[in-house]
Steps between C-alpha positions, in 0.01 A plus 500: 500500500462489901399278786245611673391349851201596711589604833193466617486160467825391726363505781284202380790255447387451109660843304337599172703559244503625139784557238355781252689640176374761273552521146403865409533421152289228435256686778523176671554355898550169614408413870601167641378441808559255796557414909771336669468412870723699690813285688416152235658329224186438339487626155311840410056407435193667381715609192300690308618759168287787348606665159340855497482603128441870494455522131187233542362637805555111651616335742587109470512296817741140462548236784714199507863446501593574129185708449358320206137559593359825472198519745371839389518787318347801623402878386768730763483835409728686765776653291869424462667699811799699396851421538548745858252768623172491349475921380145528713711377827528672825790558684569347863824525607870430447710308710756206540491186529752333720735644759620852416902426403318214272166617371307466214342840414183478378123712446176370597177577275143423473264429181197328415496147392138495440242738609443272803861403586816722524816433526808624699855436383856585548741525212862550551617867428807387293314259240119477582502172586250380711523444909172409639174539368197522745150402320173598702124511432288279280569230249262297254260589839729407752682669746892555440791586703857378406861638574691357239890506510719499175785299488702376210455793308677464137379748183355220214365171481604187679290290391362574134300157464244657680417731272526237215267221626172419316192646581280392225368273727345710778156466586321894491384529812281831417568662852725783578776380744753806688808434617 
Protein backbone atom coordinates (compact mmCIF):
# COMPACT_ATOMS: atom_id res chain seq x y z
CA UNK A 1 0.00 0.00 0.00
CA UNK A 2 1.35 3.72 -0.79
CA UNK A 3 0.22 7.27 -1.36
CA UNK A 4 0.97 8.45 -4.32
CA UNK A 5 0.68 12.30 -5.27
CA UNK A 6 1.31 13.91 -8.64
CA UNK A 7 3.81 16.50 -8.53
CA UNK A 8 2.93 17.79 -11.44
CA UNK A 9 -0.16 18.88 -10.44
CA UNK A 10 0.90 21.30 -7.30
CA UNK A 11 1.57 23.88 -8.94
CA UNK A 12 -2.18 24.05 -9.86
CA UNK A 13 -3.49 24.50 -6.28
CA UNK A 14 -5.82 21.15 -6.73
CA UNK A 15 -3.11 17.93 -6.10
CA UNK A 16 -4.11 14.57 -7.57
CA UNK A 17 -3.91 11.95 -5.55
CA UNK A 18 -4.24 8.13 -5.50
CA UNK A 19 -3.81 5.44 -2.70
CA UNK A 20 -2.87 2.07 -4.68
CA UNK A 21 -2.30 -1.51 -2.98
CA UNK A 22 -1.39 -4.61 -4.72
CA UNK A 23 -2.42 -7.94 -3.89
CA UNK A 24 0.02 -10.24 -5.87
CA UNK A 25 -1.91 -13.10 -4.89
CA UNK A 26 -5.21 -12.53 -5.92
CA UNK A 27 -3.37 -10.69 -9.15
CA UNK A 28 -5.39 -7.81 -8.09
CA UNK A 29 -4.89 -3.60 -7.58
CA UNK A 30 -7.10 -1.23 -6.18
CA UNK A 31 -6.70 2.53 -7.20
CA UNK A 32 -8.65 5.15 -5.35
CA UNK A 33 -8.37 8.24 -6.66
CA UNK A 34 -9.10 11.92 -5.67
CA UNK A 35 -8.05 15.99 -5.34
CA UNK A 36 -7.85 18.13 -2.46
CA UNK A 37 -7.28 21.88 -2.92
CA UNK A 38 -4.06 22.74 -1.69
CA UNK A 39 -4.09 25.26 1.73
CA UNK A 40 -8.39 24.28 2.37
CA UNK A 41 -10.40 22.42 4.73
CA UNK A 42 -12.63 21.27 2.17
CA UNK A 43 -12.95 17.62 2.05
CA UNK A 44 -11.04 15.46 -0.72
CA UNK A 45 -13.60 15.36 -4.51
CA UNK A 46 -13.69 13.66 -7.79
CA UNK A 47 -13.23 10.35 -5.76
CA UNK A 48 -13.04 7.87 -8.03
CA UNK A 49 -11.73 3.76 -7.36
CA UNK A 50 -10.60 1.26 -10.10
CA UNK A 51 -10.16 -2.55 -9.24
CA UNK A 52 -7.69 -3.98 -11.88
CA UNK A 53 -8.32 -7.80 -11.95
CA UNK A 54 -5.39 -9.35 -13.68
CA UNK A 55 -6.79 -12.79 -13.75
CA UNK A 56 -9.98 -11.24 -15.88
CA UNK A 57 -8.10 -8.98 -17.97
CA UNK A 58 -10.64 -6.03 -16.38
CA UNK A 59 -10.71 -3.18 -15.05
CA UNK A 60 -13.87 -1.88 -12.93
CA UNK A 61 -14.32 1.85 -12.53
CA UNK A 62 -16.73 2.90 -9.06
CA UNK A 63 -17.71 6.56 -8.10
CA UNK A 64 -19.52 7.80 -5.13
CA UNK A 65 -18.73 7.94 -1.55
CA UNK A 66 -19.24 4.22 -0.48
CA UNK A 67 -18.73 2.99 -4.05
CA UNK A 68 -21.91 1.07 -4.45
CA UNK A 69 -22.28 1.78 -8.16
CA UNK A 70 -20.10 0.23 -10.50
CA UNK A 71 -20.01 2.46 -13.68
CA UNK A 72 -17.99 0.10 -15.86
CA UNK A 73 -16.18 -2.74 -16.40
CA UNK A 74 -13.65 -2.80 -18.95
CA UNK A 75 -11.21 -5.35 -20.96
CA UNK A 76 -7.30 -3.96 -19.49
CA UNK A 77 -4.85 -6.16 -20.62
CA UNK A 78 -1.45 -4.56 -19.39
CA UNK A 79 -0.01 -7.15 -17.04
CA UNK A 80 0.45 -7.29 -13.28
CA UNK A 81 3.94 -5.30 -12.72
CA UNK A 82 6.25 -7.14 -10.43
CA UNK A 83 6.93 -6.55 -6.93
CA UNK A 84 10.59 -4.30 -7.69
CA UNK A 85 12.51 -4.21 -11.02
CA UNK A 86 10.72 -5.46 -13.90
CA UNK A 87 13.77 -8.28 -15.35
CA UNK A 88 13.62 -6.35 -19.02
CA UNK A 89 14.58 -2.92 -17.03
CA UNK A 90 17.41 -0.66 -17.70
CA UNK A 91 19.62 0.71 -15.38
CA UNK A 92 19.97 4.63 -14.67
CA UNK A 93 21.70 5.42 -11.83
CA UNK A 94 22.17 5.13 -8.07
CA UNK A 95 22.07 7.77 -5.73
CA UNK A 96 20.58 9.28 -2.42
CA UNK A 97 17.98 10.82 -1.53
CA UNK A 98 18.29 13.45 1.12
CA UNK A 99 21.33 15.16 2.56
CA UNK A 100 24.42 12.93 2.65
CA UNK A 101 24.78 12.25 6.78
CA UNK A 102 20.82 11.38 6.26
CA UNK A 103 20.18 9.81 2.90
CA UNK A 104 18.11 7.39 1.52
CA UNK A 105 20.13 5.25 -0.95
CA UNK A 106 18.38 4.31 -3.71
CA UNK A 107 18.69 3.05 -7.87
CA UNK A 108 16.86 4.55 -10.61
CA UNK A 109 15.53 2.26 -13.63
CA UNK A 110 13.54 2.42 -16.70
CA UNK A 111 10.88 -0.15 -18.31
CA UNK A 112 8.04 -0.15 -20.51
CA UNK A 113 4.60 0.31 -19.28
CA UNK A 114 3.08 -0.12 -22.60
CA UNK A 115 4.65 -0.04 -25.91
CA UNK A 116 3.70 3.67 -26.07
CA UNK A 117 4.43 4.76 -22.47
CA UNK A 118 7.51 4.00 -20.24
CA UNK A 119 8.12 4.43 -17.09
CA UNK A 120 11.01 5.66 -14.83
CA UNK A 121 11.22 4.76 -11.15
CA UNK A 122 13.35 4.77 -8.14
CA UNK A 123 13.27 1.98 -5.61
CA UNK A 124 15.12 2.15 -2.44
CA UNK A 125 18.39 -0.04 -2.44
CA UNK A 126 17.66 -1.54 1.05
CA UNK A 127 13.94 -2.89 0.39
CA UNK A 128 12.77 -1.94 -3.21
CA UNK A 129 10.31 0.18 -2.23
CA UNK A 130 9.25 2.65 -4.45
CA UNK A 131 10.45 6.60 -4.54
CA UNK A 132 9.10 8.33 -7.48
CA UNK A 133 7.80 7.05 -10.51
CA UNK A 134 7.91 9.28 -13.72
CA UNK A 135 5.17 8.11 -16.48
CA UNK A 136 5.68 9.64 -20.11
CA UNK A 137 4.22 9.07 -23.60
CA UNK A 138 0.75 8.02 -24.62
CA UNK A 139 -2.30 6.81 -22.81
CA UNK A 140 -5.81 5.46 -24.09
CA UNK A 141 -4.54 8.25 -27.03
CA UNK A 142 -3.57 10.87 -24.88
CA UNK A 143 -0.55 12.38 -24.00
CA UNK A 144 1.02 11.51 -20.43
CA UNK A 145 3.55 12.94 -18.21
CA UNK A 146 3.36 12.49 -14.35
CA UNK A 147 6.07 12.51 -11.49
CA UNK A 148 4.48 10.66 -8.93
CA UNK A 149 5.91 10.62 -5.30
CA UNK A 150 5.37 7.61 -2.85
CA UNK A 151 4.59 8.25 0.48
CA UNK A 152 3.08 6.06 3.12
CA UNK A 153 4.67 3.13 1.98
CA UNK A 154 3.55 -0.09 4.19
CA UNK A 155 4.01 -3.97 2.63
CA UNK A 156 0.01 -5.40 2.50
CA UNK A 157 -3.34 -4.20 2.31
CA UNK A 158 -4.95 -1.31 4.09
CA UNK A 159 -7.89 -1.39 2.92
CA UNK A 160 -9.17 -5.00 1.82
CA UNK A 161 -12.92 -3.88 1.09
CA UNK A 162 -11.75 -2.82 -2.04
CA UNK A 163 -10.95 -5.81 -3.29
CA UNK A 164 -14.22 -7.35 -1.86
CA UNK A 165 -16.91 -5.01 -3.30
CA UNK A 166 -19.44 -6.27 -5.91
CA UNK A 167 -18.93 -6.05 -9.37
CA UNK A 168 -21.69 -8.07 -10.76
CA UNK A 169 -23.18 -5.03 -11.54
CA UNK A 170 -20.84 -3.31 -13.99
CA UNK A 171 -21.97 -2.30 -17.22
CA UNK A 172 -19.25 -3.95 -20.16
CA UNK A 173 -18.18 -1.19 -21.71
CA UNK A 174 -16.43 -3.24 -24.74
CA UNK A 175 -13.43 -0.70 -25.03
CA UNK A 176 -9.94 -1.20 -23.92
CA UNK A 177 -9.06 1.44 -21.23
CA UNK A 178 -4.85 1.85 -20.06
CA UNK A 179 -3.90 3.11 -17.10
Amino acid sequence: SATLTNVNSINSGTVDIMEIQLDFDLQQESVFSYNVILGSTEAPFNQKLRVYDYNMKSVYSFADDDFGRCEEKAPYTVPMGKRCVPDDAEYLVSAYLGSLTNSLPYDAWKFAFTSETNLTMAFAKQDCAPILEGLFGTLNSQPVDMMLLFSNYQAGIKEPRFFTISRSNCPDQGHDVVG
